[in-house]
N, C-alpha and C positions, 0 to 999 in steps of 0.2 A: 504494500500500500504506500504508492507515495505523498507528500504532502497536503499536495490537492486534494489526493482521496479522504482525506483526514476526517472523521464523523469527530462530534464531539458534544455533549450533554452536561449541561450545569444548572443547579439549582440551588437558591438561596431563599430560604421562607425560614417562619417561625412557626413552632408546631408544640404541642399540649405534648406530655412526656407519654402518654398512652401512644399518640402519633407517631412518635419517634420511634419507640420499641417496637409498632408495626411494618414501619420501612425497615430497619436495622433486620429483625423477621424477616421480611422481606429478601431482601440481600442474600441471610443465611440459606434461604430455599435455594435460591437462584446458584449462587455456588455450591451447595447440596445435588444441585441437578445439573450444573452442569450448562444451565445458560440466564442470565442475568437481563433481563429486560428493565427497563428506563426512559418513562414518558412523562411530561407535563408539555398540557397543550397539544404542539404541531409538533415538539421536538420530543425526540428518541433514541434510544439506540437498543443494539442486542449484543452483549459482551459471552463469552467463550471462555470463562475460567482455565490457565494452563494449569500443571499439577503442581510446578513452583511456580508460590508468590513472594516475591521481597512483601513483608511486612512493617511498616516505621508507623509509629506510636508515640505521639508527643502532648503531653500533658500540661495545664498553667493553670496555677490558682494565685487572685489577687487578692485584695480584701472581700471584693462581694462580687468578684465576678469568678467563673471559671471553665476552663476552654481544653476539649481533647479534640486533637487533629487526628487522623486515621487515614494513610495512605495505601493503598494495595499497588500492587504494578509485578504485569507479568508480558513476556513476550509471547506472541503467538507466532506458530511456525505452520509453513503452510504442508501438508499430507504427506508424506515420500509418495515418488512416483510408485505406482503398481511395475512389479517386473522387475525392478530394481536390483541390478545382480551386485556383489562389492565382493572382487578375488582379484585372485593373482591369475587365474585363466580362466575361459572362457567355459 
């Protein structure tokens, strides 16, 4: 996928903590199964969980505020070919 091709999905709201715990839900299904869908509105996508994820987890608490960031990131690789022989001969 180059550049151009690039999808990409962002969301920024404010949600009741019942809310949150059903997206978060949400999420766990989707990487449970193996495909992760993500809509608001017109905009979407459909993510492909690889089997390794870089996980990073960064936490901040101030006097009355406090903030967990949660990043995932994984490469996707596109199928070997069918057929695919890998020797020293033929």
């Amino acid at each position: 996928m180059s550049k151009k091709d690039k999808e990409e999905f962002s969301i920024d709201t404010t949600a009741s903590l019942s809310q949150v715990i059903e997206m978060l839900e949400g999420l766990v299904e989707g990487f449970k199964n193996g495909r992760i869908f993500l809509s608001s509105g017109p905009s979407s996508i459909v993510l492909t969980p690889a089997e390794i994820i870089k996980l990073e987890i960064e936490a901040k608490k101030k006097e009355s505020e406090a903030k967990i960031e949660i990043e995932l990131k994984w490469k996707s690789f596109p199928p070997e070919p069918k057929g695919l022989v890998v020797g020293s001969s033929l």
